[in-house]
MARBA-3410 file (N, C-alpha, C, O; in Angstrom, 1 decimal):
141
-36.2,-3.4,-25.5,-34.9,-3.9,-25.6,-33.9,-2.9,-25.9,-32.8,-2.7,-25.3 ~ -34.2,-2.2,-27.0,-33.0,-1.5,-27.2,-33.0,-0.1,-25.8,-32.0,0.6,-25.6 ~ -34.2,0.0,-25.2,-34.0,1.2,-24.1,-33.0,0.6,-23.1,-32.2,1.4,-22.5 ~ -32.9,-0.6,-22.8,-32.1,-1.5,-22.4,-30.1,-1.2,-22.5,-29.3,-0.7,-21.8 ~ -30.3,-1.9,-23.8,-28.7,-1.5,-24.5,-28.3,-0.3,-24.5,-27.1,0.0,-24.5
-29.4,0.7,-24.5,-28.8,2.5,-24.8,-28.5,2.5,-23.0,-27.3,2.6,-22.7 ~ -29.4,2.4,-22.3,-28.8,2.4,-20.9,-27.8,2.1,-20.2,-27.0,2.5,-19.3 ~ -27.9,0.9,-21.2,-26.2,0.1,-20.9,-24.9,1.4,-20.9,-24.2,2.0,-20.1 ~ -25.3,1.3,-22.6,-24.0,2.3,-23.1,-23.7,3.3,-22.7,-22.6,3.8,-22.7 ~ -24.8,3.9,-21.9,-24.9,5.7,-21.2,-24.1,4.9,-19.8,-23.2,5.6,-19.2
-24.3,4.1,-19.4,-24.0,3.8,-17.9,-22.6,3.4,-17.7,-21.9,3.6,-16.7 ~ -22.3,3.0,-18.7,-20.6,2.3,-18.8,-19.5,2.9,-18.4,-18.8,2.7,-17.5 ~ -19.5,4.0,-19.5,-18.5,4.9,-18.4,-18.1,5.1,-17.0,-17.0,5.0,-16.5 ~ -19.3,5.4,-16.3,-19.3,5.8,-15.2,-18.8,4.6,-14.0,-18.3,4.9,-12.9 ~ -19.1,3.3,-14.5,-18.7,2.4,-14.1,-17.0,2.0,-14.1,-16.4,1.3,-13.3
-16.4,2.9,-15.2,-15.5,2.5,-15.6,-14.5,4.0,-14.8,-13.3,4.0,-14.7 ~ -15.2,4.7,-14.6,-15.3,6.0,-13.5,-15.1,6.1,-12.1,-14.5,7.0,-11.4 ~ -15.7,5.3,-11.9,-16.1,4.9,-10.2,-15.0,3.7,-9.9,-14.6,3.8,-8.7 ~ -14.4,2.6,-10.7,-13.4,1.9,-10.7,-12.3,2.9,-9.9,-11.9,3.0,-8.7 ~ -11.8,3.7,-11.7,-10.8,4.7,-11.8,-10.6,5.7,-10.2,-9.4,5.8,-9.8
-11.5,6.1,-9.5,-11.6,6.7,-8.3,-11.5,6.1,-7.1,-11.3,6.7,-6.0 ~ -11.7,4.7,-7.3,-11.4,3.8,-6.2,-10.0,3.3,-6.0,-9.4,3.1,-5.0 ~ -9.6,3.2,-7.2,-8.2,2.9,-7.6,-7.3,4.3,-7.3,-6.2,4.2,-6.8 ~ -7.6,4.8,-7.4,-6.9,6.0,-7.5,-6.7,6.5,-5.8,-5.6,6.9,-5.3 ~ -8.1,6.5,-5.0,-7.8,6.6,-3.4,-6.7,5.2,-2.8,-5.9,5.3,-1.8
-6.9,4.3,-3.3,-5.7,3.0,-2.7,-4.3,3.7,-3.3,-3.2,3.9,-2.8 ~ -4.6,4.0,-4.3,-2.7,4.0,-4.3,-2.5,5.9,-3.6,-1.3,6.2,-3.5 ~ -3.4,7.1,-3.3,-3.0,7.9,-2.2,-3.2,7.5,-0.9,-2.6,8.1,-0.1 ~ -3.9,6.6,-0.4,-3.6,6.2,0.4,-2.3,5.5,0.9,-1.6,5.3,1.9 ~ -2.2,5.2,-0.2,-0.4,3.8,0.1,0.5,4.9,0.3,1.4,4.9,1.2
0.4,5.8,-0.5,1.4,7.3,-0.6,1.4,8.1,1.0,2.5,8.5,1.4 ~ 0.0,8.3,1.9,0.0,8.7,2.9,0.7,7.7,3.9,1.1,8.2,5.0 ~ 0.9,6.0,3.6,1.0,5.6,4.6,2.5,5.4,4.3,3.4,5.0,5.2 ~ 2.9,5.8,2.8,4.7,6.0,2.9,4.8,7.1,3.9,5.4,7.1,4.9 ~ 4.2,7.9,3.3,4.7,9.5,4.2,4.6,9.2,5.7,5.3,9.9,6.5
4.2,8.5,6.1,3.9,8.7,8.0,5.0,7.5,8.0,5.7,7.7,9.1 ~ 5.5,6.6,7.4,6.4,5.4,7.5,7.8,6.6,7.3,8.3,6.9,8.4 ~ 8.2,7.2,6.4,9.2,8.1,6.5,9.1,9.4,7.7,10.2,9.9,7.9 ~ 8.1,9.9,8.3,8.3,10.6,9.5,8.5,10.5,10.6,8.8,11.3,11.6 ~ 8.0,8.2,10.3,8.1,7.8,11.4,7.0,8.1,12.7,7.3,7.9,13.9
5.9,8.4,12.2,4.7,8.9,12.4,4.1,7.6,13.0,3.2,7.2,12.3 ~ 4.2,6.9,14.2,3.6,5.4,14.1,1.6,5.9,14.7,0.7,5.1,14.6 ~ 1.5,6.9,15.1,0.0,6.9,15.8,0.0,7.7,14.5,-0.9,8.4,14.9 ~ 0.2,8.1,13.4,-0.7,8.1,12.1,-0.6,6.5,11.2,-1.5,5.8,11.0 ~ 0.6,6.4,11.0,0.9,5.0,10.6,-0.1,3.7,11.2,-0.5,2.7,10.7
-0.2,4.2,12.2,-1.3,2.5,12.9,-2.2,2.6,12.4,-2.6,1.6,11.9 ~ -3.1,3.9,12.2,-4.2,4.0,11.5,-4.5,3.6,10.3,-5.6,3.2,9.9 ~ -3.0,3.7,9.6,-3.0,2.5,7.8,-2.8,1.5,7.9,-2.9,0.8,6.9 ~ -2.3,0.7,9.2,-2.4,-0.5,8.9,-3.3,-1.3,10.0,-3.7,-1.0,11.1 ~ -3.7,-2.7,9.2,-4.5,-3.5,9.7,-4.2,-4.3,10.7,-3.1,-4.9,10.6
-5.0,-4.7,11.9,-4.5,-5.3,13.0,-4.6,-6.6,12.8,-5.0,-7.4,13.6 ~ -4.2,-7.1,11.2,-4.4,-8.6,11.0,-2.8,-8.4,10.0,-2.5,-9.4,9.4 ~ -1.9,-7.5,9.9,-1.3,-7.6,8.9,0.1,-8.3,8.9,0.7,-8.6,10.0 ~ 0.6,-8.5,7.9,1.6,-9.2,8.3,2.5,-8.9,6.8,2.4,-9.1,5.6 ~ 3.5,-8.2,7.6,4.5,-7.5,6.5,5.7,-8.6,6.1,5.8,-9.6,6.8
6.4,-8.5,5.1,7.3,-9.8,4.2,7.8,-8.4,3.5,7.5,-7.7,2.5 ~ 9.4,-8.3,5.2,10.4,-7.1,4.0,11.3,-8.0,2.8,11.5,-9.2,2.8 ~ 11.5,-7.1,2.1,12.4,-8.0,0.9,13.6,-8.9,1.5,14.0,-9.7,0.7 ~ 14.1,-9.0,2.5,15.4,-9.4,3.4,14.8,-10.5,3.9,15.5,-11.4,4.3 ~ 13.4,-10.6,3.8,12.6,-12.1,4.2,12.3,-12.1,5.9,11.8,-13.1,6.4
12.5,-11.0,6.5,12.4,-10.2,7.8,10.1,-10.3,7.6,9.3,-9.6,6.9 ~ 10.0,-11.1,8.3,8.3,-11.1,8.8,8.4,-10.1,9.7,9.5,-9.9,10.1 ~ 7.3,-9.2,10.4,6.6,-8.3,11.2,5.2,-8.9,11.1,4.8,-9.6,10.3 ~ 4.7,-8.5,12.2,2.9,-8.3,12.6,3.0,-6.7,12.4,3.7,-6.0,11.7 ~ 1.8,-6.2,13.3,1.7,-4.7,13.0,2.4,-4.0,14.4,2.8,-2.9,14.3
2.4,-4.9,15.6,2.6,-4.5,16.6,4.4,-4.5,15.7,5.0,-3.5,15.2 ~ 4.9,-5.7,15.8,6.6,-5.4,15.4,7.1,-4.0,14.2,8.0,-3.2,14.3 ~ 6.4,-4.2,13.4,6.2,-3.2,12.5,6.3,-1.8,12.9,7.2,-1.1,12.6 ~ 5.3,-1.6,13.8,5.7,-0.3,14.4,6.3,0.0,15.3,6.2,1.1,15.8 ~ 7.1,-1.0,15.9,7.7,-0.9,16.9,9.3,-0.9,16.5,10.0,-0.1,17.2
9.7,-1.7,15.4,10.7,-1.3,14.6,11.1,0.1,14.2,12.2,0.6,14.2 ~ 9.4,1.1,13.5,10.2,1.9,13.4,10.0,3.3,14.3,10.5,4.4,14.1 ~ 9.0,2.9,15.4,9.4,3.9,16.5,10.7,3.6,17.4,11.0,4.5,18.2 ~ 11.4,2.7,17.3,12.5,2.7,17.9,14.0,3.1,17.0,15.1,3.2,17.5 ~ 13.5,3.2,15.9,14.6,3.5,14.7,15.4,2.3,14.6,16.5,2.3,14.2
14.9,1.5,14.9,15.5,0.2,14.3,15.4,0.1,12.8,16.4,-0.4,12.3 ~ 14.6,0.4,12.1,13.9,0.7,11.1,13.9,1.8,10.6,13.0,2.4,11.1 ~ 14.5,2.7,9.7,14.4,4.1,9.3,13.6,4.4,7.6,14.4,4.3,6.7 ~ 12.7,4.6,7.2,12.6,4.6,5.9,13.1,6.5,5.7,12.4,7.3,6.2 ~ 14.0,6.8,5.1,14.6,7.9,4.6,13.8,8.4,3.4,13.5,9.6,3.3
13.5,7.6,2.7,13.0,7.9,1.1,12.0,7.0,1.0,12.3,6.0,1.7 ~ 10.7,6.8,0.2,10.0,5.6,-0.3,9.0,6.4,-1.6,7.9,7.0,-1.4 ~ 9.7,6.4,-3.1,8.6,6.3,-3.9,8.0,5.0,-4.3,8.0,3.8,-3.9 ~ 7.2,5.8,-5.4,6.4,4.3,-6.4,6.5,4.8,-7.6,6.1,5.9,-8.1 ~ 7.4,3.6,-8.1,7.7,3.8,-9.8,6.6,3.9,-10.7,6.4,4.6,-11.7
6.0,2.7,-10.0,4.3,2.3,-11.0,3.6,1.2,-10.0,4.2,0.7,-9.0 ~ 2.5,1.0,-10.3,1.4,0.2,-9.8,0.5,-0.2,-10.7,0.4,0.4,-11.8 ~ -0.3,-1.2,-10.5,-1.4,-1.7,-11.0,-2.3,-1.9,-10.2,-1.7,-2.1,-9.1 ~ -3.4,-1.9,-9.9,-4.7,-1.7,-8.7,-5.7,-2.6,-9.5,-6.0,-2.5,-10.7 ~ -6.4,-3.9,-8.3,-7.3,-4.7,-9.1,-8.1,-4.4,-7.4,-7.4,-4.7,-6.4
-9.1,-3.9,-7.2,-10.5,-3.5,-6.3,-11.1,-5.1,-6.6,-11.3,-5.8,-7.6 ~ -11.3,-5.2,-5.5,-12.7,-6.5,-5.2,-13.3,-6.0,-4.1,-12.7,-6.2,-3.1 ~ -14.5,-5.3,-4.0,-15.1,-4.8,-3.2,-14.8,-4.1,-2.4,-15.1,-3.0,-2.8 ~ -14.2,-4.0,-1.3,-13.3,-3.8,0.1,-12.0,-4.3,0.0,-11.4,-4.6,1.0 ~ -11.7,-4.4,-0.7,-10.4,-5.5,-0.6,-9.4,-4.9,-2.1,-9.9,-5.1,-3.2
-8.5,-4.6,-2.0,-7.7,-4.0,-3.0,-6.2,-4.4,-3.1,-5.3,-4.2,-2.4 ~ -6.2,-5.1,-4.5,-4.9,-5.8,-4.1,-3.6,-4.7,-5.4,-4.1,-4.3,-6.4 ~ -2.4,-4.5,-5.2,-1.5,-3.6,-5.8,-0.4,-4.7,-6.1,-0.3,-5.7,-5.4 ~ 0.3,-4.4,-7.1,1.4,-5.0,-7.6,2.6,-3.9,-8.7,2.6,-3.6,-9.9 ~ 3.5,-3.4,-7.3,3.5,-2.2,-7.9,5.4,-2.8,-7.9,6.0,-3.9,-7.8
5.9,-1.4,-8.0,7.4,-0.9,-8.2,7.7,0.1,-7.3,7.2,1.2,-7.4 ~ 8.6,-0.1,-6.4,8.9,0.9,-5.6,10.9,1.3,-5.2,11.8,0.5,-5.1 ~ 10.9,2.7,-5.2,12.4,2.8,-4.5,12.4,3.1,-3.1,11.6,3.8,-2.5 ~ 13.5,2.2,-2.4,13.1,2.6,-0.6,14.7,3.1,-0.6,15.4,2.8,-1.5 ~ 15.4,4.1,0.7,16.2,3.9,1.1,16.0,4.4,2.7,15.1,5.2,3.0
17.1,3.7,3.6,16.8,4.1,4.9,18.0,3.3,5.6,19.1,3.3,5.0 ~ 17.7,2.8,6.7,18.6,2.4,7.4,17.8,0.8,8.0,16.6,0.6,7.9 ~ 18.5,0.2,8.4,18.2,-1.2,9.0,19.0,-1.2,10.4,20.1,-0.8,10.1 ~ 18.9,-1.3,11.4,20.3,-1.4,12.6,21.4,-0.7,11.9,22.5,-1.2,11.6 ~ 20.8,0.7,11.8,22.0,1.7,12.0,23.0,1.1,10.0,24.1,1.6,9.8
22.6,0.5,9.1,23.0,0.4,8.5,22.4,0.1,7.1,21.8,-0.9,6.9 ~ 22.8,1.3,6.0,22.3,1.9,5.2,21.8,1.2,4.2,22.2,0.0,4.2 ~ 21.3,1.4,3.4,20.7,0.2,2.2,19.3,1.2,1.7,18.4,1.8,2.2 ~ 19.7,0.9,0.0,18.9,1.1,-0.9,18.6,0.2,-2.0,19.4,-0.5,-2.6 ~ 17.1,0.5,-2.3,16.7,-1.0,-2.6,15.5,-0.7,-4.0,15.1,0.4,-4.2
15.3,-1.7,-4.7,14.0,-1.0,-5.8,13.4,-2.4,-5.5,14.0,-3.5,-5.3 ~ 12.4,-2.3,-5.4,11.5,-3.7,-4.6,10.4,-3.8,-5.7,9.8,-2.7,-5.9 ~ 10.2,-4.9,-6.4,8.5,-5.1,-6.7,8.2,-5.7,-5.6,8.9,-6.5,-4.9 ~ 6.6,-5.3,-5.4,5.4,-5.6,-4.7,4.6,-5.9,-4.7,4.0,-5.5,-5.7 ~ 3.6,-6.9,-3.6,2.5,-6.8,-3.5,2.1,-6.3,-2.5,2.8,-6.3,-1.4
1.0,-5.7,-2.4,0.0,-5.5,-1.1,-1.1,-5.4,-1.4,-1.6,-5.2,-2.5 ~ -1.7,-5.7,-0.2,-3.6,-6.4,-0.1,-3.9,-5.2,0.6,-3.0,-4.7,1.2 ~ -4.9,-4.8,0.7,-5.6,-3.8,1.5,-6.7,-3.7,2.0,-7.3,-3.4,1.0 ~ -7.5,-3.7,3.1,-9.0,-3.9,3.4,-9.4,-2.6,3.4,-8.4,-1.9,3.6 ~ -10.8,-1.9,3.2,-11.0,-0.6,3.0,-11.7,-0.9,4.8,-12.5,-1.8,5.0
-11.2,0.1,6.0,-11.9,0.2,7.2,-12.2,1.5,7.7,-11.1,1.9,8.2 ~ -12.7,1.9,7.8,-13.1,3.0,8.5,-12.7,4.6,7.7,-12.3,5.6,8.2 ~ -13.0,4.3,6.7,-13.0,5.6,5.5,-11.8,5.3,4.9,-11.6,5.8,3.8 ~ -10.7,4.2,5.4,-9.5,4.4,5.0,-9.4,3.1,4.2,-10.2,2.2,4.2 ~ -8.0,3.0,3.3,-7.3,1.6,3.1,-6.5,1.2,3.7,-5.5,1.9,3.7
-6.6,0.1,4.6,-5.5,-0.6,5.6,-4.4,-1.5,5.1,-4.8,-2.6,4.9 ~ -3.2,-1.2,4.9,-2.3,-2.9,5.0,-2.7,-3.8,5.3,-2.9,-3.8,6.5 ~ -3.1,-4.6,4.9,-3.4,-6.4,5.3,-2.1,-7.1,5.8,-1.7,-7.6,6.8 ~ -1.5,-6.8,3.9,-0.2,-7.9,3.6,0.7,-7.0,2.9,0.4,-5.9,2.5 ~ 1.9,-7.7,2.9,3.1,-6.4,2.8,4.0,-7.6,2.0,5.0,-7.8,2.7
4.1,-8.2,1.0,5.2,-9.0,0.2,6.2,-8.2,-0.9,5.7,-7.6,-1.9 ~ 7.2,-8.2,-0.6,8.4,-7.3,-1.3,9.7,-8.4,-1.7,10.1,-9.3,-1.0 ~ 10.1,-8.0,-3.0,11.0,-8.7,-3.6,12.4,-7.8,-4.3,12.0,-7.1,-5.2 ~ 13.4,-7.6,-4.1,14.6,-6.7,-4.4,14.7,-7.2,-5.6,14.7,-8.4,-5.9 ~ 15.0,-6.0,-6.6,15.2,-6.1,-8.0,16.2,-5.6,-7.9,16.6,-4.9,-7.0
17.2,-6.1,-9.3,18.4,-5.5,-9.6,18.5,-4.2,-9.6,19.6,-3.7,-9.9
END
């Protein structure tokens, strides 16, 4: 029994380890899929998002993935700037959900707007990567 509990204790960390590194690839991945959203990069961009997703801009504006990038290869859509203030990361297997803080600014139909959004996003882990699922955003003061 107690070879048991010592095993526990030696093993814990590492669990607590392997979280921390999973967590840690969703939110650079979220970071790569700002960067290709600001270059306007859509054949790197498609590759972050999921062909089931469905974006909710703060303006209450729905997209699929097809509208999504179609918005911003036509510059309908400009993201200029996109950090992250902070984040929280909860992993369920494949599936990673964020509830974070972000600054955006860019353009909408040629007209300018900056915004500090909390968020959510869901993410499925596919093909080495983390994908967009869901995109819900809310404008803060």
């Amino acid at each position: 029994m107690r070879c048991w509990i010592l095993l526990l204790l030696l093993l814990t960390p590492f669990a607590g380890s392997a979280q921390s590194s999973k967590n840690a690839a969703v939110l650079q991945d979220e970071l790569q899929r700002f960067d290709a959203m600001m270059r306007r990069d859509t054949v790197e961009l498609k590759r972050w998002l999921s062909d089931d997703l469905i974006y909710r801009h703060s303006n209450g504006l729905l997209e699929d993935k097809q509208g999504h990038l179609k918005a911003i290869a036509s510059g309908t859509l400009v993201y200029e700037h996109m950090t992250r203030d902070s984040a929280q990361v909860q992993c369920y297997g494949r599936t990673a959900i964020i509830n974070g803080i972000a600054r955006v600014r860019g353009r909408l139909q040629h007209t300018p707007f900056e915004v500090r959004l909390s968020y959510l996003a869901v993410y499925r882990k596919k093909g080495g990567r983390w994908q967009l699922l869901r995109w819900q955003s809310t404008r803060l003061p």
